[in-house]
C-alpha positions in Angstrom: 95.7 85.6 96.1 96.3 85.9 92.4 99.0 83.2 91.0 102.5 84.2 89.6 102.5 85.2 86.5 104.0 81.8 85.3 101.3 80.1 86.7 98.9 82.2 84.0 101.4 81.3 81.0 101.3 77.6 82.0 97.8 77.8 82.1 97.5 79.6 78.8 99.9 77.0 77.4 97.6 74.0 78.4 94.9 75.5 76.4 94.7 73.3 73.1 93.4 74.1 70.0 89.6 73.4 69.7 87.6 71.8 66.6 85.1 74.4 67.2 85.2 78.2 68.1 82.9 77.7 70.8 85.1 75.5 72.3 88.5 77.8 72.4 86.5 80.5 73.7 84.4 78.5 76.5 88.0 76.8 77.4 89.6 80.2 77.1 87.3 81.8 79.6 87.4 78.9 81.9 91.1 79.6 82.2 90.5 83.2 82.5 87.6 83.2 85.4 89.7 80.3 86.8 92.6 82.8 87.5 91.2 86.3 87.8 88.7 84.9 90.8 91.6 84.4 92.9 92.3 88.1 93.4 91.7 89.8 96.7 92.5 92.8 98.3 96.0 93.3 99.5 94.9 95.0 102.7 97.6 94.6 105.8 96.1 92.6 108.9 93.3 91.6 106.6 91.7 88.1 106.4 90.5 87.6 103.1 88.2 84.7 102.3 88.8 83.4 98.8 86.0 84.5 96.4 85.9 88.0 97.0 85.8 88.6 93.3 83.3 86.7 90.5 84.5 87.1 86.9 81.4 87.0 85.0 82.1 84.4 82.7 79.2 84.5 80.5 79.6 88.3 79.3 83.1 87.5 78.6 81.8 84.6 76.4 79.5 86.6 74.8 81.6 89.2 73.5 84.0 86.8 72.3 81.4 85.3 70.4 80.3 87.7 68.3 84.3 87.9 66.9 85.0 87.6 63.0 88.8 85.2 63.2 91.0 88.1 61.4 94.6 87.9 61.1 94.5 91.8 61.4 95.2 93.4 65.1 91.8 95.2 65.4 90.6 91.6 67.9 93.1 93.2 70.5 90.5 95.6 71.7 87.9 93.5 71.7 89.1 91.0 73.7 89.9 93.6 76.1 86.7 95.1 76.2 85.1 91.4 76.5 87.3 90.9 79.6 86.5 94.5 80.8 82.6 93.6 80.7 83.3 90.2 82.0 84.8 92.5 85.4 82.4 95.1 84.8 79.5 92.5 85.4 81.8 90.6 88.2 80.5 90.7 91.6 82.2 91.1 94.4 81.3 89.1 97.0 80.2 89.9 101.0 81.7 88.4 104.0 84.8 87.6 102.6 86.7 90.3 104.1 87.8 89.4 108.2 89.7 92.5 109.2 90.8 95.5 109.7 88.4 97.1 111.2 87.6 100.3 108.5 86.7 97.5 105.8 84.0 96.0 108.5 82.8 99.2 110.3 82.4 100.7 106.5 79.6 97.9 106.0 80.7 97.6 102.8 80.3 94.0 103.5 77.2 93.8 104.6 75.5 96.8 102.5 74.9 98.0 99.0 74.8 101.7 97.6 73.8 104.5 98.7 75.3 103.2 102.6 78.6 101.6 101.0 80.2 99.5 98.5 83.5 98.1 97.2 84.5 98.7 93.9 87.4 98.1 91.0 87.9 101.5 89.9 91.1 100.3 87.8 89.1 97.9 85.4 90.0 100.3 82.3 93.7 100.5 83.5 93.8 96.8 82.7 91.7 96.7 79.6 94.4 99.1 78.2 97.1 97.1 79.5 95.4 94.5 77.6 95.4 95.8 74.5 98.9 97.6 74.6 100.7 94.8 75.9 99.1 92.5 73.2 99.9 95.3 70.2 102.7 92.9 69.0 101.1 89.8 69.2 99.2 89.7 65.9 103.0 89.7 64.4 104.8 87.7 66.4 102.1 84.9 66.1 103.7 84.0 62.5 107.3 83.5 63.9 106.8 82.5 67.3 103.6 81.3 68.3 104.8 80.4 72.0 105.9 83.8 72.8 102.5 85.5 71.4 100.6 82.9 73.6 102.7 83.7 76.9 102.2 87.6 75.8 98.6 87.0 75.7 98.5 85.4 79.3 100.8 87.9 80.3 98.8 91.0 79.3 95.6 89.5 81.7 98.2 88.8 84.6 99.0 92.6 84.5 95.4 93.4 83.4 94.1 91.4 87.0 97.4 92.8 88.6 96.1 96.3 88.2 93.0 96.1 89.9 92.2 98.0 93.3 89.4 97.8 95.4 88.4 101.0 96.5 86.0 100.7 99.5 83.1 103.7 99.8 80.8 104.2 102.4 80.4 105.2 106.1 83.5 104.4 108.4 83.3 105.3 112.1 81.5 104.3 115.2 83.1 101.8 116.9 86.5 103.0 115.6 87.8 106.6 115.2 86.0 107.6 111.7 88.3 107.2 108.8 88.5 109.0 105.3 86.8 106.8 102.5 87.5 106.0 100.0 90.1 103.4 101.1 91.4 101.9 98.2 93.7 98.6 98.3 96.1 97.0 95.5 95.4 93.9 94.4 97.0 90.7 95.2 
């Protein structure tokens, strides 16, 4: 279960400034896989394992990487696109999902494509909310550096928010079959 929202701007907060780029971006996406791996499907009756989702860490890093520093707001999409490829390369994980019954007699967590699958279908929505919700903060950094830092944890709190898990596949015997896909808010 994903953490409040102040939990992601205290964490944000605790980030401190790093001699090295390197550094800020490693500790950065620390604090970002730390976070976003807590979210799991928001599925009533279900028991949900933690670590149903794997932020892939390393992409994220990657794409941070190759970042000029700029003052200018054109960063804002890149970061979200880093973090969007950092989910896009996520996994999520099998056997982490208890009940109800159409997410285990779907095999979606036993089985890969063609039979079934779960996926995030809602990564873009959060890559935009990325970069509209951080739109301002290139501007407000120069008066008030706290409230462009909590903005910038704020915009991945509503960027993990938005996920849902849609689950595909084959739902039916031993249950009445159901209409995939199934797809589940995040929580």
């Amino acid at each position: 279960m994903l953490d409040p929202e102040k939990d992601w701007i205290d964490a944000f907060a605790a980030l401190k400034p790093a001699d090295a780029s390197i550094v800020g971006i490693m500790n950065l996406a620390d604090v970002v896989e730390r976070l976003t791996n807590k979210v799991e499907p928001n599925m009533p009756g279900a028991t949900v394992t933690p670590g149903i989702f794997k932020f892939n860490k390393a992409v994220f890093i990657a794409q941070l990487m190759v970042l000029i520093p700029t003052p200018l707001p054109d960063w804002i999409p890149k970061v979200a696109g880093a973090w969007s490829a950092g989910c896009m390369g996520g996994i999520i994980t099998p056997g982490c999902v208890a009940a109800p019954l159409v997410w285990l007699v779907s095999s979606s967590d036993v089985n890969t494509l063609p039979v079934a699958v779960v996926t995030i279908p809602t990564i873009a929505v959060g890559q935009a909310l990325i970069v509209s919700m951080m739109a301002g903060v290139p501007g407000l950094m120069a008066v008030d550096a706290k409230s462009a830092q909590d903005m910038f944890a704020k915009s991945f709190f509503a960027a993990v928010s938005a996920f849902t898990f849609s689950l595909i596949g084959i739902a039916g015997t031993p249950i009445t079959p159901v209409t995939l896909p199934v797809v589940v808010p995040a929580k």
